[in-house]
C-alpha positions in Angstrom: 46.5 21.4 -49.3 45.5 20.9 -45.9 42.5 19.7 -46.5 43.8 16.9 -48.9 45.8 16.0 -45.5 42.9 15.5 -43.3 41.0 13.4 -45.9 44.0 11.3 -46.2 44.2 10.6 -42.2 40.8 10.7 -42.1 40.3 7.7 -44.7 43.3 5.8 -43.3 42.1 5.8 -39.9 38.7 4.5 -41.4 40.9 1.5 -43.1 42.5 0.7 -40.3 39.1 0.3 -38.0 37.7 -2.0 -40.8 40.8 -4.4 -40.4 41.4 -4.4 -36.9 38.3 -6.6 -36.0 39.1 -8.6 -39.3 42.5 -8.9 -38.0 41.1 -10.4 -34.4 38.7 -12.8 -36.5 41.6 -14.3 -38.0 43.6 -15.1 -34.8 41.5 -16.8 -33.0 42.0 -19.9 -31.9 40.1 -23.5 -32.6 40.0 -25.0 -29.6 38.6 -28.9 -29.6 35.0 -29.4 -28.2 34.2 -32.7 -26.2 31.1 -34.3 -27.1 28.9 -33.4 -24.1 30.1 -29.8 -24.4 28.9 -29.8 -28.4 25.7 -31.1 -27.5 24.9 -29.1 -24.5 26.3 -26.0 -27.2 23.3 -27.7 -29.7 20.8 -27.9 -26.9 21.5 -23.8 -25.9 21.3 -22.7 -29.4 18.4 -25.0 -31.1 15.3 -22.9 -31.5 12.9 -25.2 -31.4 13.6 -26.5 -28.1 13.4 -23.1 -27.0 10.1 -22.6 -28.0 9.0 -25.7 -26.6 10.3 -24.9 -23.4 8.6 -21.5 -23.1 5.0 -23.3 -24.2 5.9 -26.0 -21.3 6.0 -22.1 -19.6 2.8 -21.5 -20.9 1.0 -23.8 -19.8 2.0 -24.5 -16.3 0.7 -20.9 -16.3 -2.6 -21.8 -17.5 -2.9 -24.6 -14.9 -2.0 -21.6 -12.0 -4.5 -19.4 -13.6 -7.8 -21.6 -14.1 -6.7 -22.7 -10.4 -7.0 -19.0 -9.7 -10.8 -19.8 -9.4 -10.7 -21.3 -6.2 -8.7 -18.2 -4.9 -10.3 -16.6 -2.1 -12.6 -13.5 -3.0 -12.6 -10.3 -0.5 -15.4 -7.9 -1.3 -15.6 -4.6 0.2 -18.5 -1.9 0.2 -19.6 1.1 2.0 -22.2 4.0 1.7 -23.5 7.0 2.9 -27.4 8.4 2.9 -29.6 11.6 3.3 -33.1 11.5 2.9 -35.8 13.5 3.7 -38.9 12.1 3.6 -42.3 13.6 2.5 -44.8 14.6 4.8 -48.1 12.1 5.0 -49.7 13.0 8.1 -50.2 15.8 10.3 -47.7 14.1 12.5 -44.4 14.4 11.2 -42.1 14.4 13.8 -39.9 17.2 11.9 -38.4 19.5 14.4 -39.5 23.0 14.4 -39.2 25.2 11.3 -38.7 21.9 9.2 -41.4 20.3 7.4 -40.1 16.5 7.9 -37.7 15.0 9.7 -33.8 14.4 7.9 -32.4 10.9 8.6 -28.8 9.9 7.4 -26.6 6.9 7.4 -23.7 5.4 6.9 -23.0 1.3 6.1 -20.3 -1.0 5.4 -20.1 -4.5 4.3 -17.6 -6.7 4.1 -18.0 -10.9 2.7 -15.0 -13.3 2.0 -16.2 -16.4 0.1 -14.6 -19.2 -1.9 -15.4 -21.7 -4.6 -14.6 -25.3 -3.0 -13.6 -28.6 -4.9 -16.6 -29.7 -4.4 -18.6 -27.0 -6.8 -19.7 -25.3 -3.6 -19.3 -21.9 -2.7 -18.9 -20.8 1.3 -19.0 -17.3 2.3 -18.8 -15.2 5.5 -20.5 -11.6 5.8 -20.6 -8.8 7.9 -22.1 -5.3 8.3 -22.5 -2.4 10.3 -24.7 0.7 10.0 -25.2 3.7 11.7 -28.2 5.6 11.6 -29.1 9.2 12.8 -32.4 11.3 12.4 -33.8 14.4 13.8 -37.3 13.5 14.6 -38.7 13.9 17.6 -40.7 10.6 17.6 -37.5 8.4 17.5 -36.0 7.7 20.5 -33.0 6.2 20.1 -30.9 8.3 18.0 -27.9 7.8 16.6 -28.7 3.9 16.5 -26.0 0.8 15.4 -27.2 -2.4 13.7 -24.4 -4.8 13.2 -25.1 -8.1 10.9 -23.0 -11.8 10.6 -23.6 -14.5 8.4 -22.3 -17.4 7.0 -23.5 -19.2 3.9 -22.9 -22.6 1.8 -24.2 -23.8 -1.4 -23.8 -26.8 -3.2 -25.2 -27.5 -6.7 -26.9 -30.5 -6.1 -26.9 -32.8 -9.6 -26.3 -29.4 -12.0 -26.9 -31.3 -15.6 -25.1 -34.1 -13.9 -21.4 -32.0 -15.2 -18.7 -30.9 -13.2 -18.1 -27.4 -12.7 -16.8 -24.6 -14.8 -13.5 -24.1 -12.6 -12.3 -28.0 -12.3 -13.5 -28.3 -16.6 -11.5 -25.2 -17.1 -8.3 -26.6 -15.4 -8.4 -30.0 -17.0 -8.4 -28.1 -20.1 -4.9 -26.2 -19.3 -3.5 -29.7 -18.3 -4.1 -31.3 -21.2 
């Protein structure tokens, strides 16, 4: 019998869920809509200018990424080396108990270069080494070396076309 009770509350309470939201759909109001606010309701809510808006999107970002070319470009690199050369003489210059002399060393180099309007790329490079040995016929021991350079080229009448990066952004503008 009990169980016949909760089935009952249980099913009514169900009923009544389904209707209340029913009930709330059926007292709202109408309220009048001027004319700019149903057109700027129809220009929210119309799909296809929403798609068109996000391709407008689309492309703009194209344009900023083919301009991406004439970003600046860092490059970074480094190393370390141990040799040990061969013996080719009776000279070596290996210190004692060694049969030839170990030389190690260590190098970075850094370049920043660009692509300008013009189809020329400039760039600006550095280095720096160190070198170390254990021979005795080197004097100088650990030695530096330091490098700087700058560089320009221009394509000068390259199949008489413009270059990759400027075709590449007239295509995302048009």
């Amino acid at each position: 019998m009990r169980f016949g009770i909760a089935v009952r509350t249980i099913g009514m309470a169900l009923v009544a869920s389904w209707m209340v939201p029913a009930a709330g759909i059926a007292q709202m109001v109408e309220r009048p809509l001027t004319l700019t606010e149903a057109i700027a309701l129809a220009l929210e809510n119309n799909e296809g200018i929403r798609i068109e808006r996000a391709l407008l999107e689309s492309a703009e970002a194209g344009i900023l990424g083919a301009q991406g070319a004439y970003d600046p470009l860092v490059e970074v690199e480094g190393g370390w080396r141990r040799s040990s050369l061969p013996v080719n003489s009776s000279f070596s210059g290996a210190p004692s108990g060694q049969l030839a002399p170990t030389t190690e060393s260590f190098y970075t180099d850094a370049t920043v270069s660009q692509l300008l309007p013009t189809g020329a790329r400039a760039a600006v490079r550095g280095s720096a080494d160190r070198g170390s040995t254990d021979g005795v016929f080197d004097l100088l021991s650990p030695s530096y070396g330091t490098g700087l350079g700058f560089e320009v080229r221009q394509p000068l009448l390259r199949d008489r076309r413009v270059d990759a990066a400027r075709i590449a952004i007239r295509v995302a503008a048009a």
